[in-house]
N, C-alpha and C positions, 0 to 999 in steps of 0.2 A: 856494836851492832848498828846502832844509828850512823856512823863513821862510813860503815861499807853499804848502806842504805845510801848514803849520800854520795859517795860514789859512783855508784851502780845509776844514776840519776843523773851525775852531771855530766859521764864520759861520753855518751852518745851527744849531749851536747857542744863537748871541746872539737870530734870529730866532725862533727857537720859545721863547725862554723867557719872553715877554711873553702868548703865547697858549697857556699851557701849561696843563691841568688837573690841575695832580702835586697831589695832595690829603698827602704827605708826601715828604720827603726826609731818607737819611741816609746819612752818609758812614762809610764804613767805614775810615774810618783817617784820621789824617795824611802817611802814607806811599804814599797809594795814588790814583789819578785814579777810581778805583771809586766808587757809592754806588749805595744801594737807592732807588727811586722808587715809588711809591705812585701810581697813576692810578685817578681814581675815572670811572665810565663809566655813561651811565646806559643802556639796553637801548632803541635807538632807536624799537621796535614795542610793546616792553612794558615803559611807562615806569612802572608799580609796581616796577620792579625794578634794579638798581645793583649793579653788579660793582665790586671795589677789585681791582687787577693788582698785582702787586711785582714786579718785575724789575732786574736788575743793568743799571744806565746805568757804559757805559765811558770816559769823557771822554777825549780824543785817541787811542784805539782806531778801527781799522776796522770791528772787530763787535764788539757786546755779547756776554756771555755768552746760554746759552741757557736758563739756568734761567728759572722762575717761579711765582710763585703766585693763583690765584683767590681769589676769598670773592663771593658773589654772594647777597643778602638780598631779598626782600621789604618797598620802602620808599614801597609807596604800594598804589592800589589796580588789580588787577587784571581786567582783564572782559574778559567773551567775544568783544566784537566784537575786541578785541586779540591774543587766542588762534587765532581764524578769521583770523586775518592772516598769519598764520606759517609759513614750510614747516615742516610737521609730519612730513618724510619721513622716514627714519633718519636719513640724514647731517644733516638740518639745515641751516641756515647761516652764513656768516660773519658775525659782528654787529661786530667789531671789528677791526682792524691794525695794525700800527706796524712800522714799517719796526727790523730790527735790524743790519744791516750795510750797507755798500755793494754787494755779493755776494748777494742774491737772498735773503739771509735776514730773515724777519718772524714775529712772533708773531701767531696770528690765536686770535682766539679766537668756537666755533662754539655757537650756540645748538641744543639737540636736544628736542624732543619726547617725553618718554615717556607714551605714552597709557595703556598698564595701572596707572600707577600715578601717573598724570597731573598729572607733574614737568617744569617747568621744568631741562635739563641745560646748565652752562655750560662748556664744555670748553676750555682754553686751551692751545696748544704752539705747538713752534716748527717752522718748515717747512724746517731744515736740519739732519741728524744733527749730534750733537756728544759727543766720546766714547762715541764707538758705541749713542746712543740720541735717539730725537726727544723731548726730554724735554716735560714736560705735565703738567696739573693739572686737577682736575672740581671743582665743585661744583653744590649741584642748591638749587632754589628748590620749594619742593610746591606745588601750587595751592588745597588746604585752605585751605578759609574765604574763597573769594575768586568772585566772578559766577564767572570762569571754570571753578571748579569743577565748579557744576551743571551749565554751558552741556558737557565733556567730560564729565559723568556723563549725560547725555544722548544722547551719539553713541556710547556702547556697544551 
């Protein structure tokens, strides 16, 4: 029974790591099925721009931890028809996900609009408390020096 437990567990593993985009990996021990994973992501509407994720991958675990981190740059160019594509609402949307347990738990990570000071927000968490908090991470892209700039310095 453990035998087909353990299978059941590692084959989504074998298949995904042929289509994987992990732009780093590091293991955090010899003693441990833990490592940090590096997924570089590029912003499917505003492709000037590229998020790197870090998350705890748990190998033969049910769920990953819930930690993580953003970095989200500026890696090409951005314009306004890209900007005008965007829900610009508060909440924003979801641009990313990955599934982190079998239990309903995932990392999403949401793209927000700030017009006042017209910023790209890339906000990353997870959608299942853990130790009494939905942990998460921001980073922001500015749109200085970019079409999009003018094109929201215009719709003030």
């Amino acid at each position: 029974m453990k035998l087909l437990k353990l299978a059941a567990l590692t084959a989504p593993l074998i298949l995904l790591s042929g289509c994987s985009d992990d732009a780093a990996s590091v293991s955090l021990g010899l003693f441990t099925t833990k490592d940090i994973k590096v997924v570089s992501q590029q912003d499917p509407l505003i492709s000037g721009v590229t998020c790197h994720i870090s998350h705890i991958e748990a190998n033969l675990d049910f769920a990953d931890p819930s930690d993580m981190s953003i970095a989200c740059r500026q890696t090409g160019p951005i314009t306004a028809e890209q900007l005008q594509q965007i829900d610009r609402s508060k909440s924003g949307e979801v641009v990313f996900k990955s599934s982190k347990s079998i239990l309903f738990k995932s990392l999403k990570v949401r793209r927000i609009y700030d017009a006042p000071t017209r910023t790209l927000l890339y906000l990353s968490y997870s959608t299942k408390e853990s130790s009494g908090s939905h942990h998460h991470a921001l980073s922001t892209v500015p749109l200085y020096n970019t079409d999009a700039w003018q094109w929201a310095q215009s719709q003030e």
